[in-house]
Residue frames as a rotation matrix with the C-alpha (Angstrom) as fourth column:
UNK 1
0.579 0.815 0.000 0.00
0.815 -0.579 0.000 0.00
0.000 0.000 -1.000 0.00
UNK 2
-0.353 -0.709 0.610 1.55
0.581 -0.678 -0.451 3.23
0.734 0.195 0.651 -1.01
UNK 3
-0.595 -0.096 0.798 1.80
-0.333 -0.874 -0.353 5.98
0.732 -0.476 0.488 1.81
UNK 4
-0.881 0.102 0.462 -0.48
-0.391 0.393 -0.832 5.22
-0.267 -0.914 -0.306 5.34
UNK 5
-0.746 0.446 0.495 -4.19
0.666 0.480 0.571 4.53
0.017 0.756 -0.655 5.57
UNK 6
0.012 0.548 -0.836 -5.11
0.454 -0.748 -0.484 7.80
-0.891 -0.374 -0.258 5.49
UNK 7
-0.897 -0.362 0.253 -3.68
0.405 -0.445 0.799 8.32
-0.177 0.819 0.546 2.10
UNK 8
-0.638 0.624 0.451 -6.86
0.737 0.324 0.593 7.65
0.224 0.711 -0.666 0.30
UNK 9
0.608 0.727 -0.320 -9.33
0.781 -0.473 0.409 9.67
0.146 -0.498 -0.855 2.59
UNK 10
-0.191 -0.979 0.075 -6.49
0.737 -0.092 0.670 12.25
-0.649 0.183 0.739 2.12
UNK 11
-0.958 -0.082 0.275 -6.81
0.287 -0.302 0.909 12.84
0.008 0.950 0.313 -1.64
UNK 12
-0.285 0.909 0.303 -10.73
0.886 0.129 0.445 12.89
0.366 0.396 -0.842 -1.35
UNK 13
0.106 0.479 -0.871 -10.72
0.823 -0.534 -0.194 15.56
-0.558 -0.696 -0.451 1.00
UNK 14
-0.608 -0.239 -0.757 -9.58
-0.018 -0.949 0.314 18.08
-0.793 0.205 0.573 -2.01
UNK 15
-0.923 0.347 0.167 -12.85
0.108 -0.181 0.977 17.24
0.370 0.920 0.130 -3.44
UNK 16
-0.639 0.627 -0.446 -15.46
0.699 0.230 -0.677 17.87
-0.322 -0.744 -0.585 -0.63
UNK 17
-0.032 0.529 -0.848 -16.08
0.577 -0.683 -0.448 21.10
-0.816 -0.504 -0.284 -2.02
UNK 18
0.598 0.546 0.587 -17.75
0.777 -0.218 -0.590 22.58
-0.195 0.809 -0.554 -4.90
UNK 19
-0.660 -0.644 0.386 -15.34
0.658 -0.744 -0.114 25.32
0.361 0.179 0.915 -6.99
UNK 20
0.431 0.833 0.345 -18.73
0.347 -0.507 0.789 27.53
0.833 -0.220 -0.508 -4.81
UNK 21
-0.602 -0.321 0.731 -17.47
-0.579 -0.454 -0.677 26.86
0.549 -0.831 0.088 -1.76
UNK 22
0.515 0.780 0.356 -20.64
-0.799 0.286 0.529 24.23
0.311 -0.557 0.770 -0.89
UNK 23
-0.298 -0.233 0.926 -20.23
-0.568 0.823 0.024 20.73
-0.767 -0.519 -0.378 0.84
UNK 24
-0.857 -0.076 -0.509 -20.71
-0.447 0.600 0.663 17.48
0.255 0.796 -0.549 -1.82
UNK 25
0.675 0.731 0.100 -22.93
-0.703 0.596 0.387 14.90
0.224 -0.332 0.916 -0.80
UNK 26
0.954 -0.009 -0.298 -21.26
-0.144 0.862 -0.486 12.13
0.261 0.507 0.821 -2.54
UNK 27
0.045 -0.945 0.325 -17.33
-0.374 -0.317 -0.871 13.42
0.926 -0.083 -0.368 -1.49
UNK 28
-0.745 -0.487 0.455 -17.48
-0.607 0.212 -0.766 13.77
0.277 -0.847 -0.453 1.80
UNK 29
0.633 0.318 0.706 -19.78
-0.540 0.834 0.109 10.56
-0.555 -0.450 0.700 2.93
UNK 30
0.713 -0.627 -0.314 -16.45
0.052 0.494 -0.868 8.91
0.699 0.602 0.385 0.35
UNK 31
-0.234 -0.709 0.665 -14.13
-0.697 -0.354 -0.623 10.59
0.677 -0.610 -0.412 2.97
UNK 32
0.036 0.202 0.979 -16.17
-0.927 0.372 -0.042 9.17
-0.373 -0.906 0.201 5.81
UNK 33
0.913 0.338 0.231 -16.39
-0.369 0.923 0.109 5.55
-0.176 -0.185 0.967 4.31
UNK 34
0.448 -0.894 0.002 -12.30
-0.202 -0.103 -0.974 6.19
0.871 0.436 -0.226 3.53
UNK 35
-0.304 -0.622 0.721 -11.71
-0.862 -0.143 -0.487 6.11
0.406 -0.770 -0.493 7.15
UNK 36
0.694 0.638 0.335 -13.58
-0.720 0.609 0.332 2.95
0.008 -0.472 0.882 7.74
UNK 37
0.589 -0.650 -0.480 -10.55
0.151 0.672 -0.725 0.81
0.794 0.354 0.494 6.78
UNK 38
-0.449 -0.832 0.327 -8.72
-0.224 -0.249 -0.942 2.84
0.865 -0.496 -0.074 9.76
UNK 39
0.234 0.497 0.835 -11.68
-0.967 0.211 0.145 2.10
-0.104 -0.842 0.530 12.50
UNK 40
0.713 0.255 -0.653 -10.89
-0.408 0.908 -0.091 -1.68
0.570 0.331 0.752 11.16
UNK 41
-0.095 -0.990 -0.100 -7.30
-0.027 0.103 -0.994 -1.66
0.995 -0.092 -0.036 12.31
UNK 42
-0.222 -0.335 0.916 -9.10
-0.782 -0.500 -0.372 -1.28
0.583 -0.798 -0.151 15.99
UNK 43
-0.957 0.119 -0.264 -10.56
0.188 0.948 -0.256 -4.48
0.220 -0.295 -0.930 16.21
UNK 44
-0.477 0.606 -0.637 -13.20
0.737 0.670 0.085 -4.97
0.478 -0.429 -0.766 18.65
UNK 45
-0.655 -0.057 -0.753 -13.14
0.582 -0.673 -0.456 -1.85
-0.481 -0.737 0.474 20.44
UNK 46
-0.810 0.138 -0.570 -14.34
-0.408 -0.831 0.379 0.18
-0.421 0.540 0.729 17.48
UNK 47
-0.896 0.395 0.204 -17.22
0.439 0.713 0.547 -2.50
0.071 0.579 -0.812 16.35
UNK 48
-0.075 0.976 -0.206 -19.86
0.959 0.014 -0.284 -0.51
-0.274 -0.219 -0.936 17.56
UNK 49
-0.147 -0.239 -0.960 -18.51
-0.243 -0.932 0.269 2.74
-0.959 0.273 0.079 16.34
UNK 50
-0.772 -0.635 0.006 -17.99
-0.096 0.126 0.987 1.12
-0.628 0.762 -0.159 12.98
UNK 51
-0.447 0.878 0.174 -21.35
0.881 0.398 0.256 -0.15
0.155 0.267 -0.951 12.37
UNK 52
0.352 0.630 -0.692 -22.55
0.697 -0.670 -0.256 3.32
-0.625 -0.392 -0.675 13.38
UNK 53
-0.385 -0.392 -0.836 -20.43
-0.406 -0.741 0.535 5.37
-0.828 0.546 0.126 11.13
UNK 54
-0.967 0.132 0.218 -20.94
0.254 0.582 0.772 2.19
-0.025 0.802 -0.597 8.02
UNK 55
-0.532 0.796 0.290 -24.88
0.837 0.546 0.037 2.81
-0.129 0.262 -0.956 8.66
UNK 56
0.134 0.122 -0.983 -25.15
0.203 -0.975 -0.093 6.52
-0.970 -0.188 -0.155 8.79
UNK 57
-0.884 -0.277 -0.376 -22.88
-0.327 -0.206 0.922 6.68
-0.332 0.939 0.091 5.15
UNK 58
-0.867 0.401 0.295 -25.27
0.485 0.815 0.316 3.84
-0.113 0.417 -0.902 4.20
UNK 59
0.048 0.881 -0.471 -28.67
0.878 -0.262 -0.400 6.21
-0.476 -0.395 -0.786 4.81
UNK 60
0.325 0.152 -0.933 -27.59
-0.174 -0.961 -0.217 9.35
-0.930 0.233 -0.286 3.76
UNK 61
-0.834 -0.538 -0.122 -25.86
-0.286 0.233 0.929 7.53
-0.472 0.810 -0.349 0.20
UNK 62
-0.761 0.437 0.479 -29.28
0.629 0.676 0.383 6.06
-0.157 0.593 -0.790 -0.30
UNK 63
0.323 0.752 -0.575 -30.80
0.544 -0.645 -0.537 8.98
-0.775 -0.139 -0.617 -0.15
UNK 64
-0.298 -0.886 -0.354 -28.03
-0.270 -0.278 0.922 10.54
-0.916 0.370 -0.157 -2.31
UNK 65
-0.873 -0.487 -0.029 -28.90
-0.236 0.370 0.899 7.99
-0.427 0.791 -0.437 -5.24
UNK 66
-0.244 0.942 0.232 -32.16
0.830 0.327 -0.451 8.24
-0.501 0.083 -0.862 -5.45
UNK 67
0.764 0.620 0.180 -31.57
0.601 -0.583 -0.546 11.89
-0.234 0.526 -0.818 -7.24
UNK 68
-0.027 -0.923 -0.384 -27.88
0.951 -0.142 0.275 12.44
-0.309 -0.358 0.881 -7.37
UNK 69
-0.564 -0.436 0.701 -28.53
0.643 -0.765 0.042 15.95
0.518 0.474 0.712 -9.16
UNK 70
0.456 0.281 0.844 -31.00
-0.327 -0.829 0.453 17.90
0.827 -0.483 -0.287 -6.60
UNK 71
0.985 -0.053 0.163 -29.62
-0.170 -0.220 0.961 16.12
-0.015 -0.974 -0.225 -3.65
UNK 72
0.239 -0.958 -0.157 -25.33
0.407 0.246 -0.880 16.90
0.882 0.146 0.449 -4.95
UNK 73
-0.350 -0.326 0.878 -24.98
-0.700 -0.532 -0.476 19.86
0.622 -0.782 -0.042 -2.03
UNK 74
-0.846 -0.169 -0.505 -25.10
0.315 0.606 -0.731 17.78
0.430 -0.777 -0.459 1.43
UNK 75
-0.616 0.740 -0.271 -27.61
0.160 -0.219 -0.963 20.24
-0.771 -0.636 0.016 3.10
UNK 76
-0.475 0.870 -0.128 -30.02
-0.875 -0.453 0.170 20.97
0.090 0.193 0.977 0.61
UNK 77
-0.205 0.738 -0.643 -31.00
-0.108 0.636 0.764 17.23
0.973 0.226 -0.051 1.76
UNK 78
-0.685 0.143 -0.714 -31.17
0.693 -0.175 -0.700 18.36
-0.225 -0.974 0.021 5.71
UNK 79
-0.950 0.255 -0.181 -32.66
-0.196 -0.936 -0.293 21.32
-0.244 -0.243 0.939 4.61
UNK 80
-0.368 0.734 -0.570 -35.59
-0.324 0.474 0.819 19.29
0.872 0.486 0.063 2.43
UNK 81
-0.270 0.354 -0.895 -36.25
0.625 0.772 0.117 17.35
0.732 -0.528 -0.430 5.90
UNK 82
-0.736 -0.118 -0.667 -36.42
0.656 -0.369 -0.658 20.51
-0.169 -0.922 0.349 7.86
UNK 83
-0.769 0.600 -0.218 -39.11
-0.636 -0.688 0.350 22.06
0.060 0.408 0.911 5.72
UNK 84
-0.113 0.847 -0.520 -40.93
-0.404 0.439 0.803 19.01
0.908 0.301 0.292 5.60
UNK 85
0.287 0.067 0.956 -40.52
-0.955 0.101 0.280 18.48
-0.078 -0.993 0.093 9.72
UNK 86
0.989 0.115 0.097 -39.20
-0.136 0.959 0.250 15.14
-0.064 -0.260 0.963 9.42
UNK 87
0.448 -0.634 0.630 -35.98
-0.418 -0.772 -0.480 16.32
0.790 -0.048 -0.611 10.42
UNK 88
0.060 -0.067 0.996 -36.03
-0.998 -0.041 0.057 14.92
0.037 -0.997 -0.069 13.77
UNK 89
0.930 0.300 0.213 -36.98
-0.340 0.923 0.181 11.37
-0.143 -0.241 0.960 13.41
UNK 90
0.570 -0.636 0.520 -34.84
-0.372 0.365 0.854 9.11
-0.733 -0.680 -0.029 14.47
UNK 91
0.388 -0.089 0.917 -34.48
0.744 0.618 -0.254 7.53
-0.545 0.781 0.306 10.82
UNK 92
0.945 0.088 -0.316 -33.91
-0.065 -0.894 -0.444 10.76
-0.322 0.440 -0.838 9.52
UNK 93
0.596 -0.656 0.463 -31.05
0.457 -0.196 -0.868 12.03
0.660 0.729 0.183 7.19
UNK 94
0.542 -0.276 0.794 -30.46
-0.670 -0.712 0.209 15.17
0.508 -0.645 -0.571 9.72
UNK 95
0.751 -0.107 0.652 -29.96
-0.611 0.264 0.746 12.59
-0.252 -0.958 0.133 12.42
UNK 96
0.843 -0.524 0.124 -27.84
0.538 0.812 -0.228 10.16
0.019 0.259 0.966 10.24
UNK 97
0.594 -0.432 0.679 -25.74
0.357 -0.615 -0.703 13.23
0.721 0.660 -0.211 9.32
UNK 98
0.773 0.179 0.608 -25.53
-0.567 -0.234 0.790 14.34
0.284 -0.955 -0.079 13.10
UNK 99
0.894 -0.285 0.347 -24.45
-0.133 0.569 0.811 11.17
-0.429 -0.771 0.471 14.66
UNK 100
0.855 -0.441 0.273 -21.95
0.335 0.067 -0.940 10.84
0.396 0.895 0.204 11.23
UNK 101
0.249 -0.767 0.592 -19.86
0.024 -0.606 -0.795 13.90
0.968 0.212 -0.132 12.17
UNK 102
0.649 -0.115 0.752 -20.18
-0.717 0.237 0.656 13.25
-0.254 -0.965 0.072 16.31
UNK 103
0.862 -0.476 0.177 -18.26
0.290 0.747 0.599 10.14
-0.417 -0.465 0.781 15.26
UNK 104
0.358 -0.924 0.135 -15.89
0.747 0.196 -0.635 11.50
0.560 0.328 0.760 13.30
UNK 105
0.536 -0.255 0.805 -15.28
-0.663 -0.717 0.214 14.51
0.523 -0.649 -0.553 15.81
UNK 106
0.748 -0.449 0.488 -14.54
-0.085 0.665 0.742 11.01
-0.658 -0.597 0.459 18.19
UNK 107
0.769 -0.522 0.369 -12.33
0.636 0.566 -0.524 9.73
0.065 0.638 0.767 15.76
UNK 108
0.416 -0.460 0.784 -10.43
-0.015 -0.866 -0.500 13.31
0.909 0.197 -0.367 14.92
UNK 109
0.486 -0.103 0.868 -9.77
-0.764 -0.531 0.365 13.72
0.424 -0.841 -0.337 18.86
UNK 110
0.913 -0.252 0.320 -8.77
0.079 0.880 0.468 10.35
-0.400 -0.402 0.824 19.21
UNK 111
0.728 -0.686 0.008 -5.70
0.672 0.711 -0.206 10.79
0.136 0.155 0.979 16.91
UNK 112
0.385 -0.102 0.917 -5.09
-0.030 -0.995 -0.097 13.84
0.922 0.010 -0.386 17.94
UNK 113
0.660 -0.289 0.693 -4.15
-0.709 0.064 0.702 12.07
-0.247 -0.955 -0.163 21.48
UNK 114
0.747 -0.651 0.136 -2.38
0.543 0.715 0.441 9.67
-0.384 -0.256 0.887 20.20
UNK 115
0.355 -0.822 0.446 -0.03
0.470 -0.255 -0.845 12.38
0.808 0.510 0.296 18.37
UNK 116
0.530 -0.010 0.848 -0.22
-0.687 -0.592 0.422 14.95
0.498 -0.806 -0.320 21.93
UNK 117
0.460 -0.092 0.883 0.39
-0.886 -0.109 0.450 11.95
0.055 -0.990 -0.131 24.03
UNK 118
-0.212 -0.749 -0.627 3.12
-0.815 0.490 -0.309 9.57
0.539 0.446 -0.715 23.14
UNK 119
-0.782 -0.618 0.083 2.83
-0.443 0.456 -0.772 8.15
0.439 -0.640 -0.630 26.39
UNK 120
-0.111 0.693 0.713 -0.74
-0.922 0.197 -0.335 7.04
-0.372 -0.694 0.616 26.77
UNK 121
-0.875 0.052 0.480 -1.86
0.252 0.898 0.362 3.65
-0.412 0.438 -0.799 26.16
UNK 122
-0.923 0.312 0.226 -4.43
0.191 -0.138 0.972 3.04
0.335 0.940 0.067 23.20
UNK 123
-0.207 0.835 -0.510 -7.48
0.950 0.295 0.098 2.59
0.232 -0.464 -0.855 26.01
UNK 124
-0.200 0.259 -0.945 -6.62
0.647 -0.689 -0.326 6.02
-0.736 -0.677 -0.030 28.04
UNK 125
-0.899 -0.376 -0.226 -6.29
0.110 -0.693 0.712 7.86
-0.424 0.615 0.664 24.41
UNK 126
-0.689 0.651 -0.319 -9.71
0.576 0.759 0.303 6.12
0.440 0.025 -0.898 23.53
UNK 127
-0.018 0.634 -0.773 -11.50
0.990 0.118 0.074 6.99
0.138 -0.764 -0.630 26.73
UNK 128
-0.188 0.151 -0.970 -10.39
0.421 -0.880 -0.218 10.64
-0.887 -0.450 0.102 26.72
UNK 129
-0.987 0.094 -0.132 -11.55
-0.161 -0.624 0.764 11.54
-0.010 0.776 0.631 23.48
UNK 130
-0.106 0.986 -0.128 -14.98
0.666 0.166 0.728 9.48
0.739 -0.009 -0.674 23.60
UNK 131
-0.140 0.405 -0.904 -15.20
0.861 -0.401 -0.313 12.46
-0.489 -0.822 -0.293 27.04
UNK 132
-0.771 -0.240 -0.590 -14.68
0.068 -0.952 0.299 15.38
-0.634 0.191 0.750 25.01
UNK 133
-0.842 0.443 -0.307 -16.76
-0.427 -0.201 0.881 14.55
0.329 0.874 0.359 22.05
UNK 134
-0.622 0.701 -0.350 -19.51
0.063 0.490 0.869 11.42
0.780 0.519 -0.349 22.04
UNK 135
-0.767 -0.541 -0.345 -20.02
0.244 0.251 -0.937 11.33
0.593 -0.803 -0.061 25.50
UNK 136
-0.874 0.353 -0.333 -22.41
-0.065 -0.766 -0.640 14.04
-0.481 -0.537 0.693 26.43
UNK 137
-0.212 0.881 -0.423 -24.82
-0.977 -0.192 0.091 13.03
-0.001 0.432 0.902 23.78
UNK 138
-0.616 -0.160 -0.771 -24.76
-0.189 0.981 -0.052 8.93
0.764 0.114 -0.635 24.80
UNK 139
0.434 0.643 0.631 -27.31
-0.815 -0.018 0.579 8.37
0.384 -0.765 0.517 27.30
UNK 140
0.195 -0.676 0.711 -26.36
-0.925 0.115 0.363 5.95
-0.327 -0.728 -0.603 30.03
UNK 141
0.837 0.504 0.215 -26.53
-0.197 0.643 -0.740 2.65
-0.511 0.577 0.637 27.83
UNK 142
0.794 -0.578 0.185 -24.25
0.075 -0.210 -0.975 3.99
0.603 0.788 -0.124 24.79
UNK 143
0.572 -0.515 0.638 -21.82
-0.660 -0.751 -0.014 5.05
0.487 -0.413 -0.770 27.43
UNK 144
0.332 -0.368 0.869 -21.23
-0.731 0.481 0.483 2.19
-0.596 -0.796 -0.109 29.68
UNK 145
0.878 -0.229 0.420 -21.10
0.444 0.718 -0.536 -0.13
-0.179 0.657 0.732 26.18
UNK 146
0.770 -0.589 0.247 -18.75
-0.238 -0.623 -0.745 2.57
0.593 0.514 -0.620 24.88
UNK 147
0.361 -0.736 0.573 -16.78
-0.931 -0.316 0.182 2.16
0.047 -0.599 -0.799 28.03
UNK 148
0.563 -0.394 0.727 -16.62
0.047 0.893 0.448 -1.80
-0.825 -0.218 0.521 28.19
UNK 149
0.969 -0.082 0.234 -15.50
0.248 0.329 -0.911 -1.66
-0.003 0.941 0.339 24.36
UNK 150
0.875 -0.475 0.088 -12.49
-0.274 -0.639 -0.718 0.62
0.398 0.605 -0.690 24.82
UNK 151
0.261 -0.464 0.846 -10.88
-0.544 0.653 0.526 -2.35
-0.797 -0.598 -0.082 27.14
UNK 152
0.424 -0.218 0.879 -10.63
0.301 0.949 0.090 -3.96
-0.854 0.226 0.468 24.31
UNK 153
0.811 -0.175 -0.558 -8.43
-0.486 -0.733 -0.476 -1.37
-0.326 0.657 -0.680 22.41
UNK 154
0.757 -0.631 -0.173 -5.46
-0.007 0.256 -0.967 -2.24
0.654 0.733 0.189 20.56
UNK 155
0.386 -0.913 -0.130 -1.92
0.845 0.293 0.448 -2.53
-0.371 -0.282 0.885 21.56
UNK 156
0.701 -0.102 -0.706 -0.77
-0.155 -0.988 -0.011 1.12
-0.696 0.117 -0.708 20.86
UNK 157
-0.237 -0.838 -0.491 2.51
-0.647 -0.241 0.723 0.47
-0.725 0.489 -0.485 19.22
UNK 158
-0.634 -0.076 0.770 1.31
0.494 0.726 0.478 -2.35
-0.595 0.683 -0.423 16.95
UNK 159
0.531 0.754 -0.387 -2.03
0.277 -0.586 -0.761 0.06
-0.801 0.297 -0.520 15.89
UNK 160
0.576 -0.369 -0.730 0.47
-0.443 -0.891 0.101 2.63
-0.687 0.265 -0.676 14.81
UNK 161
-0.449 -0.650 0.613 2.25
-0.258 0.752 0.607 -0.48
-0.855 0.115 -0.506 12.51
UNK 162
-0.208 0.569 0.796 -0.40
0.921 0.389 -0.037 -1.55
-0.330 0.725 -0.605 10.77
UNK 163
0.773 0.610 0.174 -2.06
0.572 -0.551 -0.607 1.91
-0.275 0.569 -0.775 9.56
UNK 164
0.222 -0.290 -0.931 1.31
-0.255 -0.939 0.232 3.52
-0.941 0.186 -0.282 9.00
UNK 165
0.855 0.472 0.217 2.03
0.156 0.166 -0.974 1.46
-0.495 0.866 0.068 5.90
UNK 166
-0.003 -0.977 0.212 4.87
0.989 -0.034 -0.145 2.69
0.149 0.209 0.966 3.91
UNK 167
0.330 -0.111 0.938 3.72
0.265 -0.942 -0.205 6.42
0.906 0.316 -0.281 4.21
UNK 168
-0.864 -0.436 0.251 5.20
-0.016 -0.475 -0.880 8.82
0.503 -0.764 0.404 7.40
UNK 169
-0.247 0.935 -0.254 1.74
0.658 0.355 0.664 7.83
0.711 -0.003 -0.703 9.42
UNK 170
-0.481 -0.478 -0.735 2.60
0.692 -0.722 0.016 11.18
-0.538 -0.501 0.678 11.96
UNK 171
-0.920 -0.151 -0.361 2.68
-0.209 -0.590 0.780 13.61
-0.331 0.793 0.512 9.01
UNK 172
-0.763 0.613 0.204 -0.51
0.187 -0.093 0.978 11.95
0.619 0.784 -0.044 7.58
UNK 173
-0.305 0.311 -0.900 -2.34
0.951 0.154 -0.269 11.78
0.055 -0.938 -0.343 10.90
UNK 174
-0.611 -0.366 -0.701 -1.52
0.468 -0.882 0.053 15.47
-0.638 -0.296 0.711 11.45
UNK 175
-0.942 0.249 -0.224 -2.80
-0.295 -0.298 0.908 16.44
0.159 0.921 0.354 7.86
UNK 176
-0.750 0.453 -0.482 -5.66
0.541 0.840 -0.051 14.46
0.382 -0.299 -0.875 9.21
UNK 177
-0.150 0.174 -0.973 -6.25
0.947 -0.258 -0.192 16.33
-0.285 -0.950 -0.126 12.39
UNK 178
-0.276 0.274 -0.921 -6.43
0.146 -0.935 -0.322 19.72
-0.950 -0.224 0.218 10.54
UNK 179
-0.952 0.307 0.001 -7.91
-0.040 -0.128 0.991 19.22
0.304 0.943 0.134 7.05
UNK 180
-0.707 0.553 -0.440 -10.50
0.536 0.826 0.177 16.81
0.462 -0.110 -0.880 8.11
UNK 181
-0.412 0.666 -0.621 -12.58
0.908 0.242 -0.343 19.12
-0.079 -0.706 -0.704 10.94
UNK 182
-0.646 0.580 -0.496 -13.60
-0.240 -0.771 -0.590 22.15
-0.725 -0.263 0.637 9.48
UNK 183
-0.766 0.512 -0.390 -15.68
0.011 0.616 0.788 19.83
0.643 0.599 -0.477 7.40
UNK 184
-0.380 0.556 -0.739 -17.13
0.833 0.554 -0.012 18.67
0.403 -0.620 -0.674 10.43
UNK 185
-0.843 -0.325 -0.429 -17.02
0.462 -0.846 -0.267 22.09
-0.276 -0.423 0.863 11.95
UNK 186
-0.869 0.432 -0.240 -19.32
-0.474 -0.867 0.155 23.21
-0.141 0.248 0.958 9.13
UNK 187
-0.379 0.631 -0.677 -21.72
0.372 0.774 0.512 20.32
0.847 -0.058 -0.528 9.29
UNK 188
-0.693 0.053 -0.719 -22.05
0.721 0.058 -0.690 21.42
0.005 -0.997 -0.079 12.93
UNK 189
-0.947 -0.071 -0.312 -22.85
0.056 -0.997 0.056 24.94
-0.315 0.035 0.948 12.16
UNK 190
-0.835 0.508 -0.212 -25.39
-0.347 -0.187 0.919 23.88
0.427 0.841 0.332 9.76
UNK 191
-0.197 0.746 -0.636 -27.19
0.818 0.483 0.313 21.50
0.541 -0.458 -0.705 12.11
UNK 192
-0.424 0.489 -0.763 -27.13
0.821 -0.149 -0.552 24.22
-0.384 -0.859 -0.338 14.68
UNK 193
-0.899 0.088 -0.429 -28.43
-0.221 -0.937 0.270 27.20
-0.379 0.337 0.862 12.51
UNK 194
-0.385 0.815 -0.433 -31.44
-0.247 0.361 0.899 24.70
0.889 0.453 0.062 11.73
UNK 195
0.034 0.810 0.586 -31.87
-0.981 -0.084 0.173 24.01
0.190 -0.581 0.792 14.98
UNK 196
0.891 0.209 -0.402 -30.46
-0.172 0.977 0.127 20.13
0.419 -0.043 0.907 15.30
UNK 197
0.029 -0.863 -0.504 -27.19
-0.098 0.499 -0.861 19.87
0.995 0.074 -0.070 16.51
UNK 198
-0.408 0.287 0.867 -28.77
-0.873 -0.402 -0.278 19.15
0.269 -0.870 0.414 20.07
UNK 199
0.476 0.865 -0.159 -30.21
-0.750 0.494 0.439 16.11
0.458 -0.089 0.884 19.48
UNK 200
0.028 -0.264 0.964 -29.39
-0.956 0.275 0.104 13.19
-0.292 -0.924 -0.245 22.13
UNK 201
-0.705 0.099 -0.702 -29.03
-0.345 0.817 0.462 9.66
0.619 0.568 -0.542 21.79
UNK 202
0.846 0.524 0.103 -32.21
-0.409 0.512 0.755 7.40
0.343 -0.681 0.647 23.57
């Protein structure tokens, strides 16, 4: 494999965005199913994260292909569900979108400790990012799974083995950590300027 496995999700990110300035659809839910190969590398720990990120893409892609030319911009299919109130529902786009960028926010903070903190192990790096980010919107359920799972993180130094590949996995990591979230950033914005970026897990 040339360069880590971030390459790939990488290259896509210099196509999230219309020569406008808008968000894709189709790009960035590519980005997000680009990183799914790196949640793989976590084993067990990440199985319930994975299946949550894999079924979110999966919702908002079939929505996606059912008119790829009115629904190319990302929000004008949040914004369709917020005109027609069906916004909220749990099935919803909005909400797939939502929970989407909450995980990669987890994800973003996670390697963002392992670059900060050489010295934690893969569990404590884990456990303090799921506090900063998913946490607060996990009701007590999501949380206490969340917490058995991240016992069963990786081995830190082997992790960092497998996903660096031949590329400088640091360097791509980094590039990572500050392309990657004002995507997410503006996803946020958008939910909260409709009025959704509040919404809790049951």
């Amino acid at each position: 494999m040339a360069g880590s496995v971030f390459t790939p999700s990488l290259e896509e990110m210099k196509h999230v965005k219309s020569p406008e300035g808008q968000m894709l659809t189709k790009p960035f839910l590519d980005v997000c199913r680009m990183i799914l190969p790196v949640i793989d590398k976590f084993g067990a720990a990440m199985v319930l994260v994975k299946s949550d990120i894999g079924g979110n893409i999966s919702r908002l892609e079939a929505k996606y292909e059912t008119n790829p030319s009115k629904y190319e911009h990302l929000y004008g299919i949040i914004q369709e569900e917020v005109d027609a109130k069906t916004a909220k529902g749990s099935s919803s786009c909005t909400n797939g979108l939502l929970w989407l960028t909450r995980a990669m926010d987890f994800l973003v903070e996670l390697f963002r400790n392992l670059l900060a903190h050489p010295d934690w192990t893969m569990s404590q790096a884990c456990t303090d990012s799921y506090g900063k980010t998913l946490k607060k919107w996990h009701g007590w359920l999501a949380s206490s799974s969340f917490t058995v799972a991240m016992k069963l993180a990786p081995d830190r130094k082997k992790f960092m083995e497998v996903i660096a590949g031949s590329g400088d996995v640091n360097a791509d990591i980094e590039k990572f950590c500050s392309t990657f979230p004002p995507f997410l950033e503006e996803n946020h914005k958008f939910l909260a300027s409709v009025g959704l970026d509040d919404m809790k897990a049951s």
